[in-house]
N, C-alpha and C positions, 0 to 999 in steps of 0.2 A: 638398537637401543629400544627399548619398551618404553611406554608412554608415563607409567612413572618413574622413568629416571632421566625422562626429559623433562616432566615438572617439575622434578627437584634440580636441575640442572637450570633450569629457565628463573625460579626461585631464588639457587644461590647467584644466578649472576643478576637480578634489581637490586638496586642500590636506592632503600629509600632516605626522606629526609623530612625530619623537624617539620611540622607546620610554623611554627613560631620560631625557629632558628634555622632558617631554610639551610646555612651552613653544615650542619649536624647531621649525621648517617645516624639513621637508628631502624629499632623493626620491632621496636613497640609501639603498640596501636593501644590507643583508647579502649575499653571494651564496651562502652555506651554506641558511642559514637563513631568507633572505628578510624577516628582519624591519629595520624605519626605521630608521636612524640618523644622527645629525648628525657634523660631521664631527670634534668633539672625540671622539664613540664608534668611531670610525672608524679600523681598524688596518690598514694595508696590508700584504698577504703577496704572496708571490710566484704566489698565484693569483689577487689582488683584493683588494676590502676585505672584511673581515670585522667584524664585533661582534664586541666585548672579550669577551664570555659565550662564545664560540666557539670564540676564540681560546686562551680558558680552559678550556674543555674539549678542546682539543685538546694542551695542554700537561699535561694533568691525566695522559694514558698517562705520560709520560718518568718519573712523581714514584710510585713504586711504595713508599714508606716511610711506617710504621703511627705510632702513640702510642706505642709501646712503642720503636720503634726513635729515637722523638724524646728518650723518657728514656735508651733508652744513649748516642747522641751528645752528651747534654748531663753523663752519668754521668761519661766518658768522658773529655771533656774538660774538663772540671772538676777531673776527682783530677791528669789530669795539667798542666793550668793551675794547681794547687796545688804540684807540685814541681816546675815552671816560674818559677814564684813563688818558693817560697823557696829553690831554688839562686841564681837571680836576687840574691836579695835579700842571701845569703851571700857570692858571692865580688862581691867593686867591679868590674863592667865599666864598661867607658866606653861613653860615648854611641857608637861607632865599633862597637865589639866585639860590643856587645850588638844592634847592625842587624844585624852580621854573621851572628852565631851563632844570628838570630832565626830566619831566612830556611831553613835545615833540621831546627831546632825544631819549627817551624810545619809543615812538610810531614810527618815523621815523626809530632807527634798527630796530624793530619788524617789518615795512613795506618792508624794505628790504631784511629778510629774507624770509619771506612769499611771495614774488615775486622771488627768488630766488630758490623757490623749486612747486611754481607754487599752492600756496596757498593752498598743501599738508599738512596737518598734522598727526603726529603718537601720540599714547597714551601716548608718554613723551617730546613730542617735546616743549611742557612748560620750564619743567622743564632741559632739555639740554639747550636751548636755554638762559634760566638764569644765569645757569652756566658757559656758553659762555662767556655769559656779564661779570658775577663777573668776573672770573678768568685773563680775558682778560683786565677789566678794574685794577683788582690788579697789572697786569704784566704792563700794560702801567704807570702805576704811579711809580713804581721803577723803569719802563727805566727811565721814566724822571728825578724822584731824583736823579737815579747813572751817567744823564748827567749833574745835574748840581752841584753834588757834589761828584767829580770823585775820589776823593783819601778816600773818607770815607770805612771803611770794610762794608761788607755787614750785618754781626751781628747788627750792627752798625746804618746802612743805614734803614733798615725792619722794625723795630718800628718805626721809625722818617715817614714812609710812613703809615703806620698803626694808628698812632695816628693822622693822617689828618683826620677832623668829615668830613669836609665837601667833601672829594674825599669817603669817605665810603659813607655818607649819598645818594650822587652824583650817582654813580656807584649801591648802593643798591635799589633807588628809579627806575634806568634805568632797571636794571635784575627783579624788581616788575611788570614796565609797560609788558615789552616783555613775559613775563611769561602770565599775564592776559591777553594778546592779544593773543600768540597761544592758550588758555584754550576758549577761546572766538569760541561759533561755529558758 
């Protein structure tokens, strides 16, 4: 037997496996990294496949935003998801009105936060930033209902604020925009 057809012999008899699903035979390899992977670890780019670890480090450059800049985006858009919230909750839009008027709401916080941390982003800062808005726009609309109906209990008060479509639709179409604009590279 000649010596390449005992490397291909020694070849097909390894049997490798998965780094992340040590169960799994496969004999695709990273091409960065060169490490196993199956084909659920398995991300094709447009130079081959790569491992998800890789992949992650190579997304890791674009995302240049700290802790700090994760609490001004969530600061941020929180106070102004609070008076998102309760103008919402102040003047009666209509279901119509309030998709309308959401859709430059939403880009206008988004612009402010993102000026506010120096158009930093971190790999959640979407999603904080969302959160921001909801929560901030939920709290701003039961300040406003408990100041305009001040003796009601608060059990009370929380559905009567919750079953406003058009402050939910308001408020969710704003924390949609801002989310899509930091997701935006």
């Amino acid at each position: 037997m000649s010596t390449t057809e005992q490397s291909i012999a020694t070849t097909a008899e390894e049997v490798h496996y998965c780094e992340v699903h040590p169960e799994r035979e496969t004999s695709l390899r990273c091409n960065k990294c060169g490490r196993y992977m199956c084909v659920q670890c398995a991300v094709l780019t447009p130079v081959g496949y790569r491992c998800k670890q890789c992949v992650r480090q190579h997304e890791d450059k674009f995302y240049s935003g700290t802790n700090t800049d994760y609490i001004m985006v969530f600061a941020a858009c929180a106070v102004a998801g609070g008076i998102v919230g309760f103008v919402s909750n102040l003047i009666p839009l209509g279901f119509l009105f309030a998709f309308i008027i959401a859709i430059p709401v939403g880009g206008f916080v988004s612009e402010v936060a993102l000026r506010l941390v120096k158009r930093r982003r971190g790999r959640y800062s979407g999603e904080i930033a969302a959160a921001g808005v909801v929560l901030g726009g939920l709290a701003g609309g039961i300040i406003q209902a408990a100041s305009l109906y001040a003796g009601i209990p608060f059990d009370v008060l929380m559905p009567l604020v919750l079953s406003n479509i058009s402050l939910l639709i308001y408020v969710g179409v704003v924390a949609f925009i801002v989310y899509g604009r930091f997701r935006m590279r």
